[in-house]
Structure formats: structure tokens, C-alpha cells
C-alpha positions as CSV (number, residue, x, y, z in Angstrom):
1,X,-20.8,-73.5,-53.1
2,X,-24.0,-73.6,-51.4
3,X,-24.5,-71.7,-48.5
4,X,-26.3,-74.4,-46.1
5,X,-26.3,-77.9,-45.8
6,X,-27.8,-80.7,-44.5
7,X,-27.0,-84.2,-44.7
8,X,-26.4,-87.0,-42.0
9,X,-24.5,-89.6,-41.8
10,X,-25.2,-92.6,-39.0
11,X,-24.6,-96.3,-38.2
12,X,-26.5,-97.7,-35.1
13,X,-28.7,-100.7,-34.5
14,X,-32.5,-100.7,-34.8
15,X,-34.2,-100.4,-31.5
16,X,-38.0,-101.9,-33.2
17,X,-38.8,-103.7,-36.1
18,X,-39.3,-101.3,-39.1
19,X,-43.0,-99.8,-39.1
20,X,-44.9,-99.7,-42.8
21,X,-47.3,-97.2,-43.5
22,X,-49.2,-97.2,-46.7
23,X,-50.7,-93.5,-47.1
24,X,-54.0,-93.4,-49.3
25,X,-52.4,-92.1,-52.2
26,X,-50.5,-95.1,-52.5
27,X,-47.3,-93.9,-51.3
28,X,-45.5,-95.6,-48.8
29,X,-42.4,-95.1,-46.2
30,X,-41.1,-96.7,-43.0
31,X,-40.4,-95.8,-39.6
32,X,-37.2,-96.9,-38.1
33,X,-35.8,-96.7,-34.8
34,X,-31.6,-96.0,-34.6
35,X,-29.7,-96.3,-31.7
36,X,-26.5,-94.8,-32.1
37,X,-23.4,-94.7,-29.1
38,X,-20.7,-92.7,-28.1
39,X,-17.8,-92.9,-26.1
40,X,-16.5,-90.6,-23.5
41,X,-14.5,-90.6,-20.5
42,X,-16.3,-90.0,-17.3
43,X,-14.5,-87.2,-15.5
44,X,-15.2,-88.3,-12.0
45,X,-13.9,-91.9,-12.3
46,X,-11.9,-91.7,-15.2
47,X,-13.3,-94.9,-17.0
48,X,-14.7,-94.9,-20.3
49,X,-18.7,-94.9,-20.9
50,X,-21.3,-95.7,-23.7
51,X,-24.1,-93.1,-24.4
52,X,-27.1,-93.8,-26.0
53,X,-28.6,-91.6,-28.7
54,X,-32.1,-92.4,-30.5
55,X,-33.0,-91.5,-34.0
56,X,-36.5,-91.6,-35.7
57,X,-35.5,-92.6,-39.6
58,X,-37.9,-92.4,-42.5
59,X,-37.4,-94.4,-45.8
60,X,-40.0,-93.9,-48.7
61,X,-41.1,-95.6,-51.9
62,X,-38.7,-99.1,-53.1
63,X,-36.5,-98.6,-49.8
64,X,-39.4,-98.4,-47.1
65,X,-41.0,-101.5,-48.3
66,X,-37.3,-103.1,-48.4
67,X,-36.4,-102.1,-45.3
68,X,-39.5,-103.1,-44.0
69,X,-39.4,-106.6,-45.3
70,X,-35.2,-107.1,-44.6
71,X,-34.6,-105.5,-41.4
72,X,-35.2,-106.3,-37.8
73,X,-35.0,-105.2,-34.4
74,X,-31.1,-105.5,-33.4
75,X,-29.6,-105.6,-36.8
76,X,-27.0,-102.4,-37.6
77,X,-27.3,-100.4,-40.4
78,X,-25.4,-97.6,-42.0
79,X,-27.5,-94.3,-43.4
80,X,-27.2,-90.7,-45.4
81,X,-29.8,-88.3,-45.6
82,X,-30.7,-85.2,-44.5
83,X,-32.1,-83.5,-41.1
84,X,-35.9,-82.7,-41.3
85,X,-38.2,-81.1,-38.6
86,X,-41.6,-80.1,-38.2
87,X,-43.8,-78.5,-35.0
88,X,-46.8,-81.2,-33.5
89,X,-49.3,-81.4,-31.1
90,X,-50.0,-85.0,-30.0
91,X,-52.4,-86.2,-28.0
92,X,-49.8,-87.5,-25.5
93,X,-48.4,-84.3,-25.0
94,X,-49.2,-82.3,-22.0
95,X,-52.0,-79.7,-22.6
96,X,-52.0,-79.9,-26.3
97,X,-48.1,-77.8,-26.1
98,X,-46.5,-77.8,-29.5
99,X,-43.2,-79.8,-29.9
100,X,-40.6,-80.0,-32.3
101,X,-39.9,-82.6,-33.6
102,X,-36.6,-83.7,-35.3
103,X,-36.3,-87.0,-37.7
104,X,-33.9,-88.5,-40.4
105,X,-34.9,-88.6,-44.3
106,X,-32.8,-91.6,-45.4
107,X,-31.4,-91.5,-48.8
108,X,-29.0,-94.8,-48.7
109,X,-29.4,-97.9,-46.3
110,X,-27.0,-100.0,-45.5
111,X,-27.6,-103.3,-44.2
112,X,-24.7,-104.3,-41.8
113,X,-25.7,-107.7,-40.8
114,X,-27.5,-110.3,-43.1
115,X,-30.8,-109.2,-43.3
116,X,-33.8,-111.3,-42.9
117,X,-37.4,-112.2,-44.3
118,X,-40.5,-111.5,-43.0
């Protein structure tokens, strides 16, 4: 039995149309954007609530350009893949601070509503 592991399992809607980047090596992936809620009860009034969570997800090679070409902002989706995260400075960021960054590796898409054509 291994001793860590990683693997995620979603279903949300996108919040953008997919992203394609084609690297110079030829590879490709896409950038999606998930937004997944939750339910809990607020404990001042009682009453039930939505919360949104946002997801970056990364597809590469067949499914990126799929993904790309099917999905669009709105439409819900179901995905597995792992955790992966990484330490950036962006330009955006205050003073050049490094951040950490945290994304999704898709391994299966699911398209849950009919997908379209670009």
C-alpha cells in the first residue's frame, strides 16, 4: 500500500471558456476555471447557504485540445487527477513575494452538459 496519495475528485461549472496554450515544443494543455459549491448551515440564522470554491484545472495533449474545442463557460463537468503545486513570483504580486500556488492535473473529464463547437 502506498504511503501517500494524491488524487482529486470534482464536479463544478466552468467559470471562463477553456484557455489553449501551445508550448514551443509542440506540446499543448488547457486552462480551466472550476467552480465548485458547498452547502452549510449558517449558525446565526439557521438557513442553509452556498459557498463558492475556485479551482485552476490543467488538461494536456488529446484532452486539452478537446476540452478546448467542446467546453464553455457555464457548462459542468466532472474531473480526477491529482493535486500539484509549485512557488511563483508574478508580476502582479506585491514586491516580487513568492506565492504558492495550488492547481489540478486532470486525468478524466467529464462533460455533464452537451458540449459545444467552437
Amino acid at each position: 500500500m502506498p504511503d501517500n496519495i494524491n488524487q482529486v475528485a470534482l464536479t463544478g461549472n466552468l467559470t471562463h471558456d477553456p484557455k489553449l496554450v501551445e508550448l514551443p515544443s509542440g506540446h499543448v494543455f488547457s486552462e480551466l476555471q472550476l467552480a465548485c459549491h458547498r452547502r452549510s448551515r449558517d449558525e446565526l440564522t439557521g438557513l442553509w447557504r452556498e459557498w463558492p470554491d475556485y479551482f485552476t484545472v490543467k488538461t494536456f495533449g488529446f484532452q486539452a485540445r478537446t476540452t478546448y474545442e467542446h467546453l464553455r463557460k457555464g457548462q459542468g463537468i466532472a474531473l480526477s487527477g491529482r493535486l500539484s503545486s509549485r512557488r511563483t513570483t508574478k508580476d502582479d504580486n506585491e514586491e516580487g513575494q513568492p506565492r504558492h500556488e495550488v492547481e489540478i492535473i486532470a486525468e478524466v473529464v467529464q462533460f455533464l452538459s452537451r458540449p459545444h463547437r467552437r
